[in-house]
C-alpha positions in Angstrom: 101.5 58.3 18.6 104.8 56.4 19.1 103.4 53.1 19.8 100.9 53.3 17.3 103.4 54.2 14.2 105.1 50.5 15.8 102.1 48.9 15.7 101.7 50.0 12.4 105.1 49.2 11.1 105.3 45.9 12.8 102.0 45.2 11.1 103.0 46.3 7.7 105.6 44.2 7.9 104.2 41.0 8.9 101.6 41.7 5.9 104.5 42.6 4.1 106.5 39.0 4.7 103.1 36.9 4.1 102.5 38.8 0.3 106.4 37.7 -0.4 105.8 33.6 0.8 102.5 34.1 -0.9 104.4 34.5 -4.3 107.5 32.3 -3.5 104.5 29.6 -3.5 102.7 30.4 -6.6 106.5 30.7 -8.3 107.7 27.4 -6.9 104.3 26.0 -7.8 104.5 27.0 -11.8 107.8 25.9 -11.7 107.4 22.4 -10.3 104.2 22.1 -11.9 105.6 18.4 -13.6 107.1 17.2 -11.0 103.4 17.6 -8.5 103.6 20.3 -6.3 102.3 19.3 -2.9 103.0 22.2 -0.6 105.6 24.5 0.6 107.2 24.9 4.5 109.3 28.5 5.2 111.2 28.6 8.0 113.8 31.4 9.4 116.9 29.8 10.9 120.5 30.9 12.1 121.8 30.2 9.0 119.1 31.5 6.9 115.9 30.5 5.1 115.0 27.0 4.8 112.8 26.1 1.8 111.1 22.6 2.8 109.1 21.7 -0.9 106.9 18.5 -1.3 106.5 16.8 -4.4 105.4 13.6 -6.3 108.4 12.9 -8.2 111.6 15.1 -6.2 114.2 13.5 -8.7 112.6 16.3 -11.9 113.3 18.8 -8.7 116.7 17.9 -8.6 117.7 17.1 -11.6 121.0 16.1 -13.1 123.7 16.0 -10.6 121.5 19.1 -8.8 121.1 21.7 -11.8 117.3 22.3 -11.4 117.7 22.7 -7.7 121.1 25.1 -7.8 119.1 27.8 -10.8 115.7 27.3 -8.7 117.8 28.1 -5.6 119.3 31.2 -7.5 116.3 32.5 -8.7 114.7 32.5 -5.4 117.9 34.5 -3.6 117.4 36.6 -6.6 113.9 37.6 -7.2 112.2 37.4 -3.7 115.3 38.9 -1.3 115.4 35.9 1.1 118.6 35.6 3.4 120.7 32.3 2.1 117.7 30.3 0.7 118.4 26.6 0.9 116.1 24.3 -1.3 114.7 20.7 0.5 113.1 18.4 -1.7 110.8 15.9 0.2 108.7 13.1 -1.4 104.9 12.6 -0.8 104.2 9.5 1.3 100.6 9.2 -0.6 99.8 11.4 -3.6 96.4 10.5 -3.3 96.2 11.9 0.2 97.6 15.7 -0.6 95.0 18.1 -1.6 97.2 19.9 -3.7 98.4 17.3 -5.8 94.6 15.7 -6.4 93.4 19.2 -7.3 96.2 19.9 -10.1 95.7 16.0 -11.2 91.9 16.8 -11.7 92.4 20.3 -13.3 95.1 18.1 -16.2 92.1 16.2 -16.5 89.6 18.5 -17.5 91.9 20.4 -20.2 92.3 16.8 -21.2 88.4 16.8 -22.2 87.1 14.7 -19.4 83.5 15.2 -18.5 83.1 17.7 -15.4 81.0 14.6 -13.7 83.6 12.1 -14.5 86.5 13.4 -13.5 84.8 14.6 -10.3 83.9 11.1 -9.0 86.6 9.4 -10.0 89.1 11.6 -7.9 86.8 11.4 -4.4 86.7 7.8 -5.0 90.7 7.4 -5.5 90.6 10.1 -2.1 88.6 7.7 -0.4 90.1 4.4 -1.4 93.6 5.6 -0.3 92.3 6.1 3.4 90.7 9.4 3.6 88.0 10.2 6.6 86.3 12.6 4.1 86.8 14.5 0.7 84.9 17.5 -1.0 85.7 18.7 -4.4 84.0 21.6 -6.1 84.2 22.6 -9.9 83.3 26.1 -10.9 83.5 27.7 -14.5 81.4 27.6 -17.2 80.9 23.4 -17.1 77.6 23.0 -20.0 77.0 26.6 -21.3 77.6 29.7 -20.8 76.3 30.4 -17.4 78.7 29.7 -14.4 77.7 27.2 -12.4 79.5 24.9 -9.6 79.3 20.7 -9.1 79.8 19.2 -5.7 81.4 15.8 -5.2 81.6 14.6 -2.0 82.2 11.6 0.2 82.8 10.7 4.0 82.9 12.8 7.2 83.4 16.6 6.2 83.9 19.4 8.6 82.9 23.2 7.6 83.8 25.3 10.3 85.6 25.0 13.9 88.5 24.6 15.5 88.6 20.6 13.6 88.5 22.2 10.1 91.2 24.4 11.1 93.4 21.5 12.3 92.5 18.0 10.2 91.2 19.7 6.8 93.6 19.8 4.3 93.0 22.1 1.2 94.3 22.4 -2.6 93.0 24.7 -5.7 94.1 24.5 -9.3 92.7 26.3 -12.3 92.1 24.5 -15.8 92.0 26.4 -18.5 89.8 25.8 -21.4 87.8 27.1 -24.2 84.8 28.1 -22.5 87.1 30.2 -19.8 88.8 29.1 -17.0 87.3 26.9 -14.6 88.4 26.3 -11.1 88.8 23.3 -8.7 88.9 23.1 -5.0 89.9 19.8 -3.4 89.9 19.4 0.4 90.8 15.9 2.5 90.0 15.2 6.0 93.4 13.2 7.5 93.0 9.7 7.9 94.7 10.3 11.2 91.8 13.2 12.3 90.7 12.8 16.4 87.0 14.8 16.4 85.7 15.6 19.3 82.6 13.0 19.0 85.5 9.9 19.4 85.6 8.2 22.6 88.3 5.5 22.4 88.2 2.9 26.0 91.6 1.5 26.9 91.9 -1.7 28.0 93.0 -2.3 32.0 96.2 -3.2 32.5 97.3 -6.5 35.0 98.6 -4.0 37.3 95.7 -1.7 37.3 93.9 -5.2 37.5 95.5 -6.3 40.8 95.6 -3.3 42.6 91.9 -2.7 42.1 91.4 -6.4 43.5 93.6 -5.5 46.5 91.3 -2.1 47.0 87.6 -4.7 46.8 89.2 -7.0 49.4 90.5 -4.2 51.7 87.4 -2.5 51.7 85.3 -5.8 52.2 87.8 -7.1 55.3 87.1 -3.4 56.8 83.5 -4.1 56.3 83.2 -7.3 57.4 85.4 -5.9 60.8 82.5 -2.9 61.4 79.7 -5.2 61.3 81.0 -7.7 63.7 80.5 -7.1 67.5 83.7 -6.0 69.5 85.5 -8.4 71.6 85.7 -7.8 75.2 89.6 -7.8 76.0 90.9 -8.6 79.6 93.1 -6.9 81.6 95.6 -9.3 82.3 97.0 -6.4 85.2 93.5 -6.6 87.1 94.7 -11.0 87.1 95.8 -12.7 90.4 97.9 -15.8 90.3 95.1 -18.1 90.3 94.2 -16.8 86.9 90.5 -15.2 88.8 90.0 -11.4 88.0 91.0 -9.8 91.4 87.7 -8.5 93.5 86.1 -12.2 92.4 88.3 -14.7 94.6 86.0 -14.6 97.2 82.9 -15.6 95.5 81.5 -18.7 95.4 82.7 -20.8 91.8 79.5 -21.8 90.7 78.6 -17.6 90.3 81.9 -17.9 87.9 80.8 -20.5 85.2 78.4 -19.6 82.6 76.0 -22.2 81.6 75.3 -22.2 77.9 71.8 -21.7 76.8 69.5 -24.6 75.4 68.5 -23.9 72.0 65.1 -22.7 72.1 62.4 -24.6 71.2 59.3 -23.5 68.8 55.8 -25.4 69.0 54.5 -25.2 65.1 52.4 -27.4 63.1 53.7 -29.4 60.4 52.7 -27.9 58.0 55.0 -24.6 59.3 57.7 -27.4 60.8 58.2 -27.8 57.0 59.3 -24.1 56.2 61.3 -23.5 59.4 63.2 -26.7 58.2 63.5 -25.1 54.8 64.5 -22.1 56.2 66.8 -23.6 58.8 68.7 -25.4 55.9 69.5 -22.1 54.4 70.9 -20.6 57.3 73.0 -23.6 58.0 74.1 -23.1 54.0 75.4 -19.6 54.7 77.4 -20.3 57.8 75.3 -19.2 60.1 74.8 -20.9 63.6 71.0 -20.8 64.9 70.2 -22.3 68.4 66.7 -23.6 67.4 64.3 -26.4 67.6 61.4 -27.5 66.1 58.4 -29.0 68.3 55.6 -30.5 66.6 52.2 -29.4 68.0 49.6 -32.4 68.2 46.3 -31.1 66.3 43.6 -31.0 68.4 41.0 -33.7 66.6 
C-alpha cells in the first residue's frame, strides 16, 4: 500500500507540474500575443527556473530599459509559484518556419475578413517558399454557414504518425474569433533539416580510403599470382661438395648431369588450320606467354 500511495503522489505531482507549464504557456502566450509568440522552453536549474521564450520581435518583450520583462517576470513568481523565475527572450531565426507563429498570423487574418481559401494557401505557400519539407494547415469553425466544417491545405512531404512525426513535425494552433463563432487553425511544418528513414545519402571515398584499398587489390593479386605459379625447387647448398656437384653425383658420368633442352614440337596441319594456329600463336605471344611450337605444312595429297 506504501509504494502505491508513492506512485500515486509522484504521479499527481508530475500531472500536477505539467497543468502549471500548461498555463504559464497560455499566459505568456496572451501576453506576448504582439510581439509573435513562438514557443516556450522550462527548465529547473540550481538557481531556479529558467524561462527560455521565442518571439518575432523580442525588443516589445523587453521593452523600455527592461519594464515589460521585470512586471512579466513578477507576475510569473507571483501567480504560478515558480522558484526565482528568470525571463530569456530569444528571436526567431525564420518566422515563416515556426508553427506557432504562422498559425496566430493566419488566425489575424481571418478576423481581418480574409476568405477561409485565401488565407489558407497563401500561408502553405509562404511555409514552403521559406524552405519547409512539408506543411498542413486545417481551418475548422463555421467557414460558409452554419454547419461546422473543416478545409485542408496542404503541401510537400507530411508525416501522420511514428516515431518521425514525433521528432521533425512541428505544431501551432490559434483560434480566431468571429461573428459566426470561433473558428480554429492548426498549422504543422516538417523541418527543413528532417532525416526520414527512406534517405540514403553515399559519401564520397576519401584519397586515403582510395590508396589503401589500391594497396589491398595489389596485395591480394601478388598473393594470387604467387599460388598459381609452380614452386621452385631450392638446393641444399649443405648436401654441395667443393666442386659445386650435389654429393652422391661425383661419380657419375657428366653427360647424365646436363639436361638437354627440348625441341619445340612440331604440328603437321594444312593450311588452311596453319592459318589459325598462327592466329592463335600471335595471341599467346601478345600475353607473354612462351609456347615451344611449330607449324609443319602437310602437302595435300592431289
Amino acid at each position: 500500500m506504501a509504494g502505491e500511495k508513492t506512485v500515486q503522489r509522484k504521479d499527481r505531482r508530475i500531472v500536477i507540474e505539467n497543468v502549471r507549464r500548461m498555463l504559464l504557456q497560455e499566459y505568456l502566450m496572451k501576453q506576448t500575443q504582439r510581439a509573435g509568440f513562438g514557443g516556450l522552453d522550462i527548465q529547473r536549474t540550481p538557481m531556479g527556473t529558467r524561462v527560455t521564450l521565442i518571439a518575432e520581435r523580442p525588443g516589445l518583450v523587453i521593452g523600455r530599459k527592461g519594464a515589460a520583462i521585470k512586471a512579466l517576470t513578477d507576475a510569473v513568481d507571483r501567480q504560478f509559484n515558480f522558484d526565482n523565475p528568470q525571463i530569456e527572450v530569444q528571436e526567431v531565426a525564420s518566422p515563416s518556419l515556426n508553427a506557432q507563429i504562422m498559425a496566430e498570423k493566419l488566425a489575424n487574418a481571418l478576423e481581418r475578413g480574409w476568405h477561409f481559401r485565401r488565407a489558407g494557401h497563401s500561408t502553405v505557400r509562404r511555409i514552403m517558399e521559406a524552405g519547409a519539407k512539408g506543411c498542413l494547415v486545417v481551418i475548422a469553425g463555421k467557414l460558409t454557414g452554419q454547419r461546422h466544417r473543416r478545409a485542408k491545405f496542404k503541401a510537400g512531404h507530411i508525416k501522420y504518425c511514428g516515431e518521425p512525426r514525433n521528432t521533425w513535425m512541428r505544431k501551432g494552433f490559434a483560434v480566431a474569433k468571429l461573428k459566426p463563432g470561433v473558428i480554429g487553425v492548426t498549422v504543422q511544418i516538417m523541418d527543413p533539416d528532417a532525416k526520414l528513414p527512406d534517405e540514403i545519402s553515399i559519401k564520397t571515398p576519401t584519397a586515403e580510403w582510395l590508396a589503401a584499398s589500391e594497396a589491398a587489390r595489389v596485395a591480394e593479386a601478388a598473393a594470387a599470382a604467387q599460388a598459381a605459379s609452380p614452386p621452385v625447387p631450392v638446393l641444399d647448398t649443405s648436401l654441395l661438395e667443393e666442386g659445386g656437384v650435389p654429393a652422391g653425383l661425383t661419380d657419375a658420368p657428366l653427360s647424365e648431369l646436363i639436361v638437354e633442352e627440348k625441341a619445340p614440337e612440331k604440328v603437321k596441319a594444312s593450311k588452311k588450320a596453319e592459318k589459325k594456329l598462327k592466329r592463335v600463336l600471335k595471341e599467346v605471344k601478345e600475353l607473354g606467354e612462351e609456347v615451344d611450337l611449330e607449324v609443319e605444312v602437310k602437302e595435300e595429297k592431289k
